[in-house]
TILO-535217 format. One line per 2 residues: number of its first residue (from 1); for each residue x, y, z of N, C-alpha, C. Coordinates in nm, 3 decimals. Layout:
NUM	X/Y/Z/X/Y/Z/X/Y/Z | ... .
//
This chain:
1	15.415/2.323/18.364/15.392/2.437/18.451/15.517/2.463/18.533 | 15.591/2.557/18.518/15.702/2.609/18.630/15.645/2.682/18.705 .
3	15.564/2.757/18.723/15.520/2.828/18.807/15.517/2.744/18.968 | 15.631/2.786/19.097/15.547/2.727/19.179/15.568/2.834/19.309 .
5	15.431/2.884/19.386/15.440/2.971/19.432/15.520/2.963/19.539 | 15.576/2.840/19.616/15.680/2.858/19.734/15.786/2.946/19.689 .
7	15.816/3.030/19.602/15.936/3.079/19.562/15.889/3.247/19.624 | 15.804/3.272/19.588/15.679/3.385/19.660/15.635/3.383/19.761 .
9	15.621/3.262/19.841/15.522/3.252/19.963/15.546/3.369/20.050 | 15.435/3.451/20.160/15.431/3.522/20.224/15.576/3.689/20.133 .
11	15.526/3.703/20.033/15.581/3.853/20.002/15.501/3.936/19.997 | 15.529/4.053/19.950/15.470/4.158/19.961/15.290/4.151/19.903 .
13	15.269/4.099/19.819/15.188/4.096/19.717/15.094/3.989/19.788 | 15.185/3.890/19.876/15.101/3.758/19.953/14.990/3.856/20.035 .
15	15.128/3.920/20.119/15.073/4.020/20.242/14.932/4.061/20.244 | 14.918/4.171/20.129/14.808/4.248/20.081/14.637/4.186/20.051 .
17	14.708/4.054/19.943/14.618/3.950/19.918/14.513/3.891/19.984 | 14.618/3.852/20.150/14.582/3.747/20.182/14.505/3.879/20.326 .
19	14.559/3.962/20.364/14.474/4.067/20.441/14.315/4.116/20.363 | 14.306/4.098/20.236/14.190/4.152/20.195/14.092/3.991/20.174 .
21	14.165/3.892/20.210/14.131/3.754/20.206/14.017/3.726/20.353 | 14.127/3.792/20.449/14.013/3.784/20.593/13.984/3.877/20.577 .
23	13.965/3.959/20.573/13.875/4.096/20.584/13.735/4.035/20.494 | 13.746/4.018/20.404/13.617/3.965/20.359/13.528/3.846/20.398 .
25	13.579/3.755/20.460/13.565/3.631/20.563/13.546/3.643/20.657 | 13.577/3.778/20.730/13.544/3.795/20.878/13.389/3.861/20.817 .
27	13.351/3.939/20.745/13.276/4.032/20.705/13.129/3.911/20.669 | 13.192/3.818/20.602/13.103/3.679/20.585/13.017/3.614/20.679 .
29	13.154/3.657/20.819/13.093/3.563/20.890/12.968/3.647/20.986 | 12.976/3.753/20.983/12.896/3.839/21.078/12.760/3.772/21.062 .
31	12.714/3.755/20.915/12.547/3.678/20.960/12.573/3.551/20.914 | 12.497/3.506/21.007/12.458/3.337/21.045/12.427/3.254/20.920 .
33	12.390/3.275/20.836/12.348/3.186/20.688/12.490/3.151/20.700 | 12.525/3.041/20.620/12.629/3.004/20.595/12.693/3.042/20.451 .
35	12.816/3.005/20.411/12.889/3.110/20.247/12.953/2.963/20.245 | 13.015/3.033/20.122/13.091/2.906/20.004/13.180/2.995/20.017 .
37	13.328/2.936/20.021/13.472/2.992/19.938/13.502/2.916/19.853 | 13.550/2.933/19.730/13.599/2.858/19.621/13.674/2.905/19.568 .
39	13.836/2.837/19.584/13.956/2.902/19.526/14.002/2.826/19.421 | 14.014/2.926/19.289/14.031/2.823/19.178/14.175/2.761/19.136 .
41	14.254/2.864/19.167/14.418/2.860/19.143/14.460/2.830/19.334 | 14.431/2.717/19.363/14.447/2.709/19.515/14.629/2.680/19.539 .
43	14.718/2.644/19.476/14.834/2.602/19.504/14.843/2.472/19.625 | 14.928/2.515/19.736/14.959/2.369/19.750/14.908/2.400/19.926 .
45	14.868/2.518/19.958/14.817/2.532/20.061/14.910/2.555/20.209 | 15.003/2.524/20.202/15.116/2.578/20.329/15.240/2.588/20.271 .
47	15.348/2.684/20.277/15.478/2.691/20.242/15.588/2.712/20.328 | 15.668/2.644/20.419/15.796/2.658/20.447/15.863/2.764/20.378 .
49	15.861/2.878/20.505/15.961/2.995/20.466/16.101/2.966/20.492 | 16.111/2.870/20.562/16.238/2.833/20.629/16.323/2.743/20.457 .
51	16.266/2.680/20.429/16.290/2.616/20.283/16.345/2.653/20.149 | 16.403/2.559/20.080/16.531/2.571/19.967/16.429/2.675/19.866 .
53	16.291/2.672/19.868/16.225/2.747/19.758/16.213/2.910/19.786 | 16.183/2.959/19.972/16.189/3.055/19.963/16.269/3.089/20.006 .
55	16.373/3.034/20.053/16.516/3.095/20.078/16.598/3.156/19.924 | 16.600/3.090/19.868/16.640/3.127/19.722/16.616/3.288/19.665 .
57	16.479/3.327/19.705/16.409/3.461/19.653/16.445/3.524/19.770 | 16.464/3.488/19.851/16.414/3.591/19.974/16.297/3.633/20.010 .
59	16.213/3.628/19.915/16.090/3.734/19.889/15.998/3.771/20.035 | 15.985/3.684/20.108/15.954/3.674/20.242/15.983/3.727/20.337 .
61	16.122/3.767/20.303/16.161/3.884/20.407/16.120/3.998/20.396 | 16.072/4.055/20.260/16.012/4.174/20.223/15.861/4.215/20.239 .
63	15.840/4.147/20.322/15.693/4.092/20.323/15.653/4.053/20.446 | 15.595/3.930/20.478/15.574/3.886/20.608/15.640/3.927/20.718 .
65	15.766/3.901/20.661/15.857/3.872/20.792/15.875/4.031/20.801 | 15.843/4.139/20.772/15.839/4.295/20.826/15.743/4.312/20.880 .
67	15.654/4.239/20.899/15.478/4.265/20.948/15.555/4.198/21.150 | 15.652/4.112/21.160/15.700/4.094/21.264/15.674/4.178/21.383 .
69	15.679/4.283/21.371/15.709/4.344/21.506/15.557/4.429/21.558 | 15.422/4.384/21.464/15.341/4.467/21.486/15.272/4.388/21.610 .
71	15.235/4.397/21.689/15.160/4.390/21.819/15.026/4.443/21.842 | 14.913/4.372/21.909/14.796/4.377/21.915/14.698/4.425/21.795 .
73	14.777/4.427/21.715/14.663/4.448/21.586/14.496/4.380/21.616 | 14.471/4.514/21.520/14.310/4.442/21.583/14.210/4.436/21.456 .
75	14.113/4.364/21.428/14.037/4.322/21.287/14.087/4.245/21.190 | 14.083/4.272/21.074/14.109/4.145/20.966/14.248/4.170/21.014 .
77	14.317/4.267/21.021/14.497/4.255/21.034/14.538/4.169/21.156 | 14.425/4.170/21.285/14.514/4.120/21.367/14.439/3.958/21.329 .
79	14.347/3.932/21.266/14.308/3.784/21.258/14.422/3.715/21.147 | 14.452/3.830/21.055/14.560/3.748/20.976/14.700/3.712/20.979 .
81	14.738/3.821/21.070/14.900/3.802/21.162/14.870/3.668/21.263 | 14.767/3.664/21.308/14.760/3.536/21.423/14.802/3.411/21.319 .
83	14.708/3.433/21.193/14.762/3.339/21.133/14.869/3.270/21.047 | 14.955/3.413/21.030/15.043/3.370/20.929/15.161/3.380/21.009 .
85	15.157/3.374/21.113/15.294/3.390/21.203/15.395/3.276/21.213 | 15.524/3.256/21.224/15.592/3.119/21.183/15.617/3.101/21.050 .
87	15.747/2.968/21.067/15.813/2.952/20.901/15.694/2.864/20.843 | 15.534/2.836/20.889/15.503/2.793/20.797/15.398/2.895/20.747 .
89	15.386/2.930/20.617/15.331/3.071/20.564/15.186/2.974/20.523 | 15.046/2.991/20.587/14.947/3.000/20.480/14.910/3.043/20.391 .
91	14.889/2.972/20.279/14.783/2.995/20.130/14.684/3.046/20.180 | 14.600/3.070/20.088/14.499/3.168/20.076/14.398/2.988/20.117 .
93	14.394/2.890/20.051/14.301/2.803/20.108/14.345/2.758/20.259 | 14.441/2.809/20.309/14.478/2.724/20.426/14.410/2.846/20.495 .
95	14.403/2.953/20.501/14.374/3.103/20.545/14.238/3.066/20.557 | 14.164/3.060/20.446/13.999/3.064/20.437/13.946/2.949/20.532 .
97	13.993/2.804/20.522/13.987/2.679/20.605/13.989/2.754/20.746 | 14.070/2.830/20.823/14.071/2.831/20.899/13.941/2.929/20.982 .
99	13.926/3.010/20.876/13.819/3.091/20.929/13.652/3.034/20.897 | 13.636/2.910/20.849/13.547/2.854/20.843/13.445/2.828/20.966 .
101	13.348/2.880/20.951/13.252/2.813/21.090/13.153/2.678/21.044 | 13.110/2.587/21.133/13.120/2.451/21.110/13.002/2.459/20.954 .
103	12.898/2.555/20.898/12.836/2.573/20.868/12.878/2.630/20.700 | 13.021/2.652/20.730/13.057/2.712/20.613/13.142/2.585/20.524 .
105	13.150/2.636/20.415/13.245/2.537/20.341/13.347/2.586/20.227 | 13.427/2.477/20.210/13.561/2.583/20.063/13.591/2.487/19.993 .
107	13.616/2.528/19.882/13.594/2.442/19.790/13.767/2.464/19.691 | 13.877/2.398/19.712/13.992/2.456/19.663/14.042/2.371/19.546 .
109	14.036/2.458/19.402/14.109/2.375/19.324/14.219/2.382/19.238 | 14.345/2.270/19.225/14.505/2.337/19.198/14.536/2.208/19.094 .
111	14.548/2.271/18.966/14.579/2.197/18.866/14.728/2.104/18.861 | 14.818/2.170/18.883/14.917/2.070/18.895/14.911/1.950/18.992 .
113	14.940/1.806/18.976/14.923/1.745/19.090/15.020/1.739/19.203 | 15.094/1.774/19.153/15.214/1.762/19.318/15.162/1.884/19.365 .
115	15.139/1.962/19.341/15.040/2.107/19.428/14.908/2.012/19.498 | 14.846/1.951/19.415/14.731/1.899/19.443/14.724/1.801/19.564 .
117	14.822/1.721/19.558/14.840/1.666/19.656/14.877/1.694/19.810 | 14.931/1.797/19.838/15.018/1.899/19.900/14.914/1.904/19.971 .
119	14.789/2.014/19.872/14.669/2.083/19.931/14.597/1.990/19.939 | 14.554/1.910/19.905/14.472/1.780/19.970/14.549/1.765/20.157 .
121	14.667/1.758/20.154/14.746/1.701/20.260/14.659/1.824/20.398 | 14.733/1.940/20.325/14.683/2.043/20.458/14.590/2.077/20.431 .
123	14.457/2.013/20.341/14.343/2.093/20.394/14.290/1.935/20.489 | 14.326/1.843/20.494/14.289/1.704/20.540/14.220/1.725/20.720 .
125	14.266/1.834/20.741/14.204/1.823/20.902/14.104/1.926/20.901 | 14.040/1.991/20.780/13.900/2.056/20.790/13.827/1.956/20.722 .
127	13.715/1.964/20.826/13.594/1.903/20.750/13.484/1.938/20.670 | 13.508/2.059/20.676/13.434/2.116/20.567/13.508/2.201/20.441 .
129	13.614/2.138/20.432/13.715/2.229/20.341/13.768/2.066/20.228 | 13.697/2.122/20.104/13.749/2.035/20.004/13.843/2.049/19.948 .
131	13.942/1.984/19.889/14.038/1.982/19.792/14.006/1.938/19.606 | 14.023/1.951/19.534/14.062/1.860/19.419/14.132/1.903/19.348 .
133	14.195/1.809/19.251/14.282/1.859/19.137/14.206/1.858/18.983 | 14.228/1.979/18.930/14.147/1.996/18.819/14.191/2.154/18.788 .
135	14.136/2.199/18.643/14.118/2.326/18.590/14.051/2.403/18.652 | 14.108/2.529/18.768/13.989/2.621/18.812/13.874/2.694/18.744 .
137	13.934/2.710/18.626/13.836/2.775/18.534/13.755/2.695/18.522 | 13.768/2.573/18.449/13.646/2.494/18.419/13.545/2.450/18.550 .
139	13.610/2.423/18.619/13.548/2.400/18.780/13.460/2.493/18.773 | 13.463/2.632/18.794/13.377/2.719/18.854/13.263/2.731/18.750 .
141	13.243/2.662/18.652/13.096/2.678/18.627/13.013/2.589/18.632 | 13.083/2.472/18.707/13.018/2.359/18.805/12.978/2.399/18.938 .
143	13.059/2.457/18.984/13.058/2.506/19.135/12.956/2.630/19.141 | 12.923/2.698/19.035/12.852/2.833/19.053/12.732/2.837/19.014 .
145	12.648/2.842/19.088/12.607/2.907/19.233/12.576/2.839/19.313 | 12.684/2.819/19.422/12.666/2.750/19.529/12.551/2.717/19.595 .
147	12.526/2.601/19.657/12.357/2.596/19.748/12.312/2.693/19.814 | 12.461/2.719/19.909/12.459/2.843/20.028/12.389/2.983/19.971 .
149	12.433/3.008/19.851/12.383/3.123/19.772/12.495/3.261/19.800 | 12.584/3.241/19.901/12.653/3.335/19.950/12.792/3.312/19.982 .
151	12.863/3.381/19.913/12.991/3.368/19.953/13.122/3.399/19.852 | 13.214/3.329/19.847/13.337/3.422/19.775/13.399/3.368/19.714 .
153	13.457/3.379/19.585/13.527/3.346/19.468/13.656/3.399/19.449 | 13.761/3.310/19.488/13.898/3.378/19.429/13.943/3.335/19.319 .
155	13.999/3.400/19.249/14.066/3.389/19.119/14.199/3.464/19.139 | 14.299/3.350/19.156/14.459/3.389/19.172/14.513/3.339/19.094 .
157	14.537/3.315/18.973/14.587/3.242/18.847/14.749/3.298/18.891 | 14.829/3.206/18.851/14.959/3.272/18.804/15.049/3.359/18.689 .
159	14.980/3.376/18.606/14.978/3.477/18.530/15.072/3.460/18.455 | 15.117/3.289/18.394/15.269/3.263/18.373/15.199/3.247/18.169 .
161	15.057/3.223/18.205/15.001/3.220/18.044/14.991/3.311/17.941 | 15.023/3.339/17.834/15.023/3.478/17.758/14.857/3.541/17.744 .
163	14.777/3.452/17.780/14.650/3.495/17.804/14.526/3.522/17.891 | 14.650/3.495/18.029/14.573/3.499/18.143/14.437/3.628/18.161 .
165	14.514/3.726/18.180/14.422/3.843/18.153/14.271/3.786/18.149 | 14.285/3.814/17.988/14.175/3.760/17.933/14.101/3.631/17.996 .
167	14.147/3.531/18.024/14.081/3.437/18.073/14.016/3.436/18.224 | 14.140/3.519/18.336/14.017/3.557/18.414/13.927/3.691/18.397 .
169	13.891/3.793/18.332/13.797/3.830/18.319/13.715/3.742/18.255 | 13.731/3.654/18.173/13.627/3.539/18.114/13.543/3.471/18.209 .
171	13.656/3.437/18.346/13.613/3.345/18.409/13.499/3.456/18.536 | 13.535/3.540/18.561/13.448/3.669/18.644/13.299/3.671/18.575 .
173	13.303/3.686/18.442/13.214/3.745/18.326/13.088/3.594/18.339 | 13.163/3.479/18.367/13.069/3.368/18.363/13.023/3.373/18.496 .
175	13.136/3.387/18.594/13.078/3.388/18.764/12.960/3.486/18.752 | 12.949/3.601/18.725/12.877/3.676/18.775/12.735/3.646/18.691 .
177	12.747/3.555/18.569/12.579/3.547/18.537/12.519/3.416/18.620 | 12.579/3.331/18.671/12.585/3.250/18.744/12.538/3.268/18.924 .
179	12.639/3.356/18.942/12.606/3.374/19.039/12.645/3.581/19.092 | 12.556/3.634/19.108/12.591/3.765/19.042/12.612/3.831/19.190 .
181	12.544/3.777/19.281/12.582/3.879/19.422/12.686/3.825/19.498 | 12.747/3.678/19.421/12.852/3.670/19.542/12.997/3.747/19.539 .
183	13.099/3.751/19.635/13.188/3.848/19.621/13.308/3.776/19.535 | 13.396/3.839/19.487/13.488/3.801/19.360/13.625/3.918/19.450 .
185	13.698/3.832/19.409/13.842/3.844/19.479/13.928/3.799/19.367 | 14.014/3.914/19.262/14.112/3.858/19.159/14.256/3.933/19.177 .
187	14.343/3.859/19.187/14.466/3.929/19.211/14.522/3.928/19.074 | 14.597/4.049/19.015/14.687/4.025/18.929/14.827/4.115/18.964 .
189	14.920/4.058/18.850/15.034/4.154/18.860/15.053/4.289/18.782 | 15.114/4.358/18.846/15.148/4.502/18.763/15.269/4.495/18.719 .
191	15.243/4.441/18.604/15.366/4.510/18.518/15.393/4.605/18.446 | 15.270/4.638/18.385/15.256/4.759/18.303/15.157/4.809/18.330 .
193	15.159/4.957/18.327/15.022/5.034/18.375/14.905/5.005/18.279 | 14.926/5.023/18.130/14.843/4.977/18.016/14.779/4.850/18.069 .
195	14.854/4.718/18.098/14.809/4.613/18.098/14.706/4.622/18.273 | 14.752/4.664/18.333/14.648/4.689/18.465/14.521/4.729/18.445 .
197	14.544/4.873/18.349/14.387/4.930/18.373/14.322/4.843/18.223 | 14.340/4.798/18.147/14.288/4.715/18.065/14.204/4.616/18.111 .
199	14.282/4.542/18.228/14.235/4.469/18.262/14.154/4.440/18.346 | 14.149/4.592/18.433/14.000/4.668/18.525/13.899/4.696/18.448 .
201	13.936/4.713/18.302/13.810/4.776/18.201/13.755/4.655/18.194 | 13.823/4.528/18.114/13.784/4.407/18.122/13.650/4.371/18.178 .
203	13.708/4.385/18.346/13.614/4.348/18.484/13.474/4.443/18.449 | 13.529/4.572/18.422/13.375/4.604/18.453/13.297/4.560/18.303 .
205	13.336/4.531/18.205/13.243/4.508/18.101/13.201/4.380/18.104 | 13.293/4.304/18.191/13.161/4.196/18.260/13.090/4.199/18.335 .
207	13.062/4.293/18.350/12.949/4.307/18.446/12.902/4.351/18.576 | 13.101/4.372/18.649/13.070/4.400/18.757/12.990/4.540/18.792 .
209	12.862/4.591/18.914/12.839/4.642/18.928/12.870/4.747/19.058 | 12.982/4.689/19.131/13.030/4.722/19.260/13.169/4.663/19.260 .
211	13.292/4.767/19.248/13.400/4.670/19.251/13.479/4.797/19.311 | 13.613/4.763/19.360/13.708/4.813/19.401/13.851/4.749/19.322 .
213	13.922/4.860/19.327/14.071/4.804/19.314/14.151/4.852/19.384 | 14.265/4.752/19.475/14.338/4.776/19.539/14.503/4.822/19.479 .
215	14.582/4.902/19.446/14.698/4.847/19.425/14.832/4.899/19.541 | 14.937/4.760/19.519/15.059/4.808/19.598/15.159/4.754/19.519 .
217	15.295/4.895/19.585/15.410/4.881/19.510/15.490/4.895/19.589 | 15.609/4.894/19.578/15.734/4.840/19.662/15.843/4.951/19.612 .
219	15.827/4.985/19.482/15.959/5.051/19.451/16.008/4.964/19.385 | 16.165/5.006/19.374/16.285/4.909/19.298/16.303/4.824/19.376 .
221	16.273/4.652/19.356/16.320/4.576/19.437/16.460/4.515/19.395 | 16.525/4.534/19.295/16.589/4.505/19.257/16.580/4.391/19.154 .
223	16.689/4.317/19.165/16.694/4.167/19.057/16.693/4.078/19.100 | 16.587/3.974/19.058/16.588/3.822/19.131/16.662/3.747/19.062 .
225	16.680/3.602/19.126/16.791/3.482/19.070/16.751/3.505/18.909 | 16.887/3.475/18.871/16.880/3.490/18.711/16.873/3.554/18.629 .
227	16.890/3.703/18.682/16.813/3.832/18.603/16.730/3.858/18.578 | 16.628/3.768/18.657/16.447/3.817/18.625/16.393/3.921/18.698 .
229	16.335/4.044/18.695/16.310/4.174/18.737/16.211/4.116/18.838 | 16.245/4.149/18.954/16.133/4.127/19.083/16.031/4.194/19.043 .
231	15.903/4.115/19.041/15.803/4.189/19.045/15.775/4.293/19.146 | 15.715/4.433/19.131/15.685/4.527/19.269/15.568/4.590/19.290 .
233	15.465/4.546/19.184/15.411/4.560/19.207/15.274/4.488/19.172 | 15.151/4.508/19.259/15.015/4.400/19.217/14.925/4.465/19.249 .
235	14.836/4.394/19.180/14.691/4.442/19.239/14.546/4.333/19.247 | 14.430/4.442/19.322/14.365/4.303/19.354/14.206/4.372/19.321 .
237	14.133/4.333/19.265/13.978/4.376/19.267/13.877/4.292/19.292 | 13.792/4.398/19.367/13.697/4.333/19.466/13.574/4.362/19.362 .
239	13.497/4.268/19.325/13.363/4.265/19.291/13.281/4.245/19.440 | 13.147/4.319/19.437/13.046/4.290/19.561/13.111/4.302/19.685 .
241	13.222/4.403/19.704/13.280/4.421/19.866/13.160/4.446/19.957 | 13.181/4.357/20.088/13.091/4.349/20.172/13.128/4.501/20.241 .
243	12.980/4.571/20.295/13.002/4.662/20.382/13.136/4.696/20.492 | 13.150/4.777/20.472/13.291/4.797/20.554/13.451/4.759/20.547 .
245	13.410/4.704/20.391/13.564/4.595/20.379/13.676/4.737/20.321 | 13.622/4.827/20.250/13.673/4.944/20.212/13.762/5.013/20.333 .
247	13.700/5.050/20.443/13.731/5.089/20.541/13.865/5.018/20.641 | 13.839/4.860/20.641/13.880/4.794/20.713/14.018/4.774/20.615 .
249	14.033/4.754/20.463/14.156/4.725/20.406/14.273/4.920/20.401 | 14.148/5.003/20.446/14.254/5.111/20.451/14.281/5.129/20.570 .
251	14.249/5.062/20.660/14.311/5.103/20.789/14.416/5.014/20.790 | 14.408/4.873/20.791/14.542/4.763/20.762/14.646/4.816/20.660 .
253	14.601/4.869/20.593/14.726/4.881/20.466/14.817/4.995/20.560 | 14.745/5.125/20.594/14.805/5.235/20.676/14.847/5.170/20.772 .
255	14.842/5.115/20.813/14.949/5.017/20.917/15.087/4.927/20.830 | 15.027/4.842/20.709/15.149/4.757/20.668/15.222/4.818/20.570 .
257	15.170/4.915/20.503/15.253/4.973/20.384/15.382/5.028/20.409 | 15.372/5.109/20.513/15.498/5.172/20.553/15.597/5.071/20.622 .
259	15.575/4.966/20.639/15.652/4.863/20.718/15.748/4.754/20.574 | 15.648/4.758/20.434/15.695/4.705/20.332/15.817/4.743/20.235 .
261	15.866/4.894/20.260/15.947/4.903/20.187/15.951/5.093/20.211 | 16.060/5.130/20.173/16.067/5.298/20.231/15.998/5.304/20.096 .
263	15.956/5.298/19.969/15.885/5.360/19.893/15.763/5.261/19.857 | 15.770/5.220/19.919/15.611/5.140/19.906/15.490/5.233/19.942 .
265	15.383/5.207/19.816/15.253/5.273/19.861/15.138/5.239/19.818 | 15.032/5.253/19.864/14.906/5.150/19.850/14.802/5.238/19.779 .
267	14.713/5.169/19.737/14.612/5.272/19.650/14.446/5.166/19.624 | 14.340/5.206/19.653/14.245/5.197/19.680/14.149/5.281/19.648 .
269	14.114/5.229/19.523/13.989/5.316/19.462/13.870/5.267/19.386 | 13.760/5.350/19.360/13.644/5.296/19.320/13.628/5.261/19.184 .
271	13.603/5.139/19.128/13.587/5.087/19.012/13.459/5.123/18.983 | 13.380/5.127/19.052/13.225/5.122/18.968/13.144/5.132/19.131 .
273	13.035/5.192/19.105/12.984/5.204/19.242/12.981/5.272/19.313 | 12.962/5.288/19.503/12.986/5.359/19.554/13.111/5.263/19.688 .
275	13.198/5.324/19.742/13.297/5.274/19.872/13.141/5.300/19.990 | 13.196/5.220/20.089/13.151/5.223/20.239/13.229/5.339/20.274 .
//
């Protein structure tokens, strides 16, 4: 596996991700039953922006570190700037851990072991926030359907496999007979427009009955180390968005988009269903 996301931590694509990450967690927490998070592609759970991995890309500057100067933000944006502020950038399991109430629990799992270990390390001071190392895919049809009966599924694969695609809609397509009302959170990359909406068709012919897709782009970012074309753009779909999360990710984005890049622009539309 080369894939390792400190080279990415807190960019543009983190940004977006990890804002539609609390927004759905704050939205969780409004009633009292308790939820499950279960992140299958968890990585290593905290990244040093200050460090030889994301100093290299930069990528962080294009990203986080432009969200800098926003002040009193308020809702999922201002709960997620509180948190991602400083050279140490939270993961999406270090993110969810934190918004845990004592009642809730997360369940994070990262196949490589030096990732694994990492995220074992910083999830070690929640007590209700698990770690292990293992296959997310295979995991989640152990894990699904949680006791709680409620709660949220990310699927962030790295997308470094020639068959990812396919495998997380596979892995959505099993979540949802499993467990069909909880919410589903999948990020992928845009590289090609073909390969994007393919892979929204995918989603809904498993089944989803309520989904959204988010996408953002950056423009020309130019060339990363080595001649590899910066990625610029991603996207993210929401199966089962909780009431109001529609609302709440277009008001944050109209705040961060224009801060990401002079041609950066965000897009938010209905997969299946109806928006809040």
């Amino acid at each position: 596996m080369n894939y390792r996301h400190a080279y990415h931590a807190g960019n543009f694509a983190d940004v977006v991700k990890h804002l539609a990450l609390t927004a759905i967690l704050l939205h969780l927490r409004k009633k009292d039953a308790p939820f499950a998070v279960i992140d299958s592609h968890a990585g290593r759970g905290r990244y040093d922006l200050a460090g030889a991995a994301a100093q290299r890309t930069g990528e962080a500057a294009n990203g986080i570190a432009r969200l800098a100067g926003i002040a009193d933000a308020a809702g999922a944006l201002g709960a997620y700037l509180g948190l991602a502020r400083g050279a140490d950038y939270p993961g999406s399991p270090l993110i969810a851990a934190s918004l845990l109430r004592p009642q809730d629990r997360l369940v994070a799992i990262e196949k490589h072991p030096e990732e694994a270990a990492a995220l074992k390390a910083a999830l070690a001071r929640f007590r209700n926030a698990h770690a292990e190392e293992g296959d997310g895919y295979k995991r989640l049809a152990a894990l699904l359907p949680p006791p709680e009966r409620r709660g949220l599924v990310l699927i962030d694969p790295p997308f470094e496999a020639p068959d990812e695609f396919p495998a997380a809609a596979r892995a959505l397509a099993m979540g949802l007979k499993r467990f069909a009302t909880g919410v589903y959170l999948l990020w992928f990359p845009i590289k090609s427009a073909g390969e994007a909406h393919a892979f929204c068709g995918a989603v809904l012919a498993a089944g989803a009955k309520q989904a959204l897709r988010i996408d953002i782009e950056i423009g020309d970012a130019g060339k990363a180390i080595g001649g590899k074309t910066r990625l610029t753009g991603a996207g993210l779909i929401v199966v089962n968005p909780p009431y109001g999360f529609a609302a709440e990710m277009r008001a944050g984005l109209a705040t961060i988009v224009p801060l990401l890049a002079d041609k950066a622009r965000a897009d938010l539309r209905v997969l299946a269903g109806e928006a809040d």
